[in-house]
C-alpha positions, 0 to 999 in steps of 0.5 A: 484528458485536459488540465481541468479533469486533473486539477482536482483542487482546483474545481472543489475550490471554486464548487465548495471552497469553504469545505474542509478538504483536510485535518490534522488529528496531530496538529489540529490544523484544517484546510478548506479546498479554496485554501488548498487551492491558493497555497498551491499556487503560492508554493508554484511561484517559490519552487520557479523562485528557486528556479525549479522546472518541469521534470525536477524531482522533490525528495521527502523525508517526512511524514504525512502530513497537511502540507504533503497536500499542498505539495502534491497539488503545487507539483501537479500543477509544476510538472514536478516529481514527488520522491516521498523517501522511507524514513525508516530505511538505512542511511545506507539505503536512503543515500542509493535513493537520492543517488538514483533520483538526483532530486533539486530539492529535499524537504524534511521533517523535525523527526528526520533532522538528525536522520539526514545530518548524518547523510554523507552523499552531496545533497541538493537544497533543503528546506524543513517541511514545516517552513514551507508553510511560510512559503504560502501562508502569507498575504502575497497576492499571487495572479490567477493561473491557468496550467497545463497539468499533462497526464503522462507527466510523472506525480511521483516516484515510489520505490519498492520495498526492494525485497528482491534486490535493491530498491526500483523507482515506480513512475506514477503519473497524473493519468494513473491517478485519475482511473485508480481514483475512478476505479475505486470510486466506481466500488466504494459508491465515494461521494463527497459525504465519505471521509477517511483517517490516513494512518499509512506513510507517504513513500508507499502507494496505499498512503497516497491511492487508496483514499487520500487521492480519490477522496480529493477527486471527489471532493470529500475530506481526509483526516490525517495521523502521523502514528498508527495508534489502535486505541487512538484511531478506534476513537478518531473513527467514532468522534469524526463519523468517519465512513472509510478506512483503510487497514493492514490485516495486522492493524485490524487485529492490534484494535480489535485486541484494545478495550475501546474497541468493545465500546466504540460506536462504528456505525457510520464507518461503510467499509474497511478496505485490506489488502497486502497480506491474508485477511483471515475469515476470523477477522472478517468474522469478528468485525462484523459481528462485533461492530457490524463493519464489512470487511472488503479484502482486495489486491493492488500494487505499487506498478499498477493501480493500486486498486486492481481487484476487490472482494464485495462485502457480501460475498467475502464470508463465503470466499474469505481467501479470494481477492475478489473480481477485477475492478472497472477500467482495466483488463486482466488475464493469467497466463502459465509458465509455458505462455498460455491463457490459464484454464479455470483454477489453474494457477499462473502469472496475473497480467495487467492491462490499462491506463493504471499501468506505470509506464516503467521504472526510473532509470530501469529500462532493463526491468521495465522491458522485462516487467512490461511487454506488448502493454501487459504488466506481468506482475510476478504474482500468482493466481487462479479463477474459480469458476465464477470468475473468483481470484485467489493469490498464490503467492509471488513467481519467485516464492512458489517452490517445487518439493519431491517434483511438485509444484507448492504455493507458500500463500496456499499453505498459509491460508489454510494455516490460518483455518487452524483453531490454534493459529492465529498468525502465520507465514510460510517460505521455503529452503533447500533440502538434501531429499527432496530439493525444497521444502517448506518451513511455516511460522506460527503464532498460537493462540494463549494455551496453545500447543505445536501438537495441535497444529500437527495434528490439523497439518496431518489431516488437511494438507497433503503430504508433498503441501506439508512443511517440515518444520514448523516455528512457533513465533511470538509474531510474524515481523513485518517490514515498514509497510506492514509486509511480512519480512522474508529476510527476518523470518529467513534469520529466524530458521537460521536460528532454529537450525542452529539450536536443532543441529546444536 
């Protein structure tokens, strides 16, 4: 792979340099590919002013933005590592990032200022985000250079939400990026007409791989807001003509729940793309008979990809609880627990293989051994393939538990769950039990007149007996963590309470 397969920017640039590659919808400042191209190499020149070398980390403690762009490409073109941080973690946690990463350099935002004034560890340099634009926007005359972008290099460090432990630090390099983004062009058709609006935050992959990167590749353009905002982002996808966008189940159903969504004209917008949680059939449903959006359900993950499967359109009615087929470029198989391939609809672990694959954990040699073997990612996830190749999540390794002998799978209980006519949220996770080891526990959130009894009665005649959880929560919602997840550690806290009243 040579640098000028890598260096995106850089060949719009000089095809289309007067296209628009980027917006802000907060700012409304703009930036054609030519101007990306020139501020990057103007930034190169600061970051080897400050003696910045290849390998250095950069950690960022902001939002998205139009000069995260700039960044992305000045750094590709470096040999230098992004470490977009969650500004939504602890002072605690953000101080064992920085520990790990030992960036040379911070960059900030005004709505993390005080955030990081109260930091007690040892911090390198820091610059505010926003001044790095007086870095490249002036008249300096910076000579054409040719660099030597490595696709094995690292682009960024994400770390995971660390829901099991602390936090690790996923490397993401140039090579990865470049098959995710042929990945998900091959099964979107992206062509340089597509735009999209990115609501995600930076520090998670789906706000960098899921359109923000591949929409560079292809030369198309990527509107940027810093807030999710149901009402604002319906407007935004009408007013820009934008054709797609990528949505947790949870924001879909925060804007089909708004006025404007009754009223809004969606007719340019080709897909939506979700993932991370169960989209349910009455989402799928309610979209593309209200506003005739096809819905694409998929899987993906910080480790791999992220665009590992995808259900199309046309069959995600008659599959509504399956992540769909595996996307091009990569090779799959699943694998039970005694090692063995897994027979059709058999459950077992989900393995990946490819060049979307990280080549490990930053400063982990333990976990990456332990997560990649012989090039296989084994991604702690659970599946089956029906037999036309269908694959449906099960849920993680660690969340399966055994009832009365039985193996149980929390997602499968959810997922049927959410066939309930009362129901329209829910979660299931399990605790221990004096009879019978484990046992589950289902949250719910009911629709308005709704009662538990009916939900009862649906558990009582659609799931098993060893399937059925023994106690079920109603909830006025299921918490989610910053990424948009459903948060375990509060729903634990939530059954802690429950108990608590019941043995009171």
């Amino acid at each position: 792979m040579t640098t000028d397969t890598l260096d995106w920017i850089a060949k719009w640039a000089d095809y289309t340099p007067e296209k628009v590659a980027v917006t802000s919808f907060d700012t409304e400042e703009k930036y054609t590919y030519n101007q990306l191209h020139i501020y990057a190499n103007r930034l190169v020149e600061k970051f080897e002013s400050l003696g910045l070398q290849e390998g250095d980390r950069i950690a960022v403690l902001a939002e998205h933005s139009l000069h995260y762009l700039v960044l992305l490409s000045a750094c590709q073109r470096s040999g230098i590592i992004i470490v977009p941080l969650n500004y939504r973690l602890s002072l605690k946690d953000l101080e064992a990032l920085f520990l790990d990463c030992n960036p040379a350099l911070l960059l900030y935002s005004e709505t993390q200022k005080e955030k990081l004034e109260e930091l007690t560890v040892a911090l390198p340099r820091t610059i505010h985000l926003d001044l790095i634009k007086y870095y490249y926007q002036d008249d300096v005359c910076v000579k054409p250079r040719t660099f030597q972008i490595k696709e094995r290099n690292p682009i960024f460090i994400f770390y995971t939400s660390g829901t099991t432990g602390r936090p690790k630090g996923v490397i993401y390099t140039n090579k990865m990026m470049f098959w995710n983004s042929l990945n998900t062009s091959m099964q979107l058709g992206i062509t340089f007409r597509d735009s999209t609006i990115n609501t995600l935050p930076p520090y998670h992959t789906s706000g960098w791989n899921i359109f923000v990167t591949p929409l560079l590749h292809k030369g198309a353009h990527i509107g940027m807001v810093q807030k999710f905002d149901a009402e604002r982002i319906l407007c935004l996808l009408e007013l820009n003509r934008t054709t797609l966008f990528m949505a947790l189940p949870t924001m879909l159903a925060m804007m089909q729940k708004t006025e404007v969504f009754k009223k809004v004209n969606l007719e340019y917008l080709r897909f939506i793309i979700s993932g991370g949680e169960t989209v349910s059939p009455d989402l799928l449903k309610l979209w593309k008979e209200k506003k005739g959006t096809a819905i694409r359900p998929g899987y993906g993950l910080t480790e791999a990809g992220p665009s590992i499967t995808s259900l199309h359109h046309n069959i995600a009615m008659s599959k509504p609880e399956s992540i769909g087929k595996p996307n091009f470029y990569l090779k799959t198989k699943i694998v039970t627990s005694s090692g063995r391939k897994a027979r059709v609809n058999e459950v077992g672990e989900f393995c990946i293989k490819g060049e979307i694959v990280t080549p490990g954990y930053w400063n982990n040699s333990t976990e990456t051994n332990n997560k990649i073997k012989n090039g296989w990612l084994h991604t702690g996830d659970l599946v089956l393939k029906d037999k036309e190749g269908y694959l449906f999540l099960k849920g993680r390794r660690d969340d399966m538990y055994i009832s009365g002998g039985e193996n149980v799978y929390p997602q499968e209980i959810t997922s049927k769950l959410l066939l309930c006519k009362s129901v329209t949220k829910a979660a299931v996770l399990s605790v221990d039990d004096a009879v019978w080891g484990q046992c589950g526990v289902a949250f719910v959130v009911l629709k308005k007149g709704k009662s538990i009894n009916e939900v009862n009665n649906f558990v009582d005649k659609n799931l098993v007996s060893f399937k059925r959880p023994k106690h079920i929560i109603i909830l006025d919602d299921i918490p989610l963590t910053s990424v948009g997840k459903i948060s375990r550690k509060k729903l634990n806290a939530h059954f802690e309470a429950y108990k608590s009243k019941i043995q009171s």
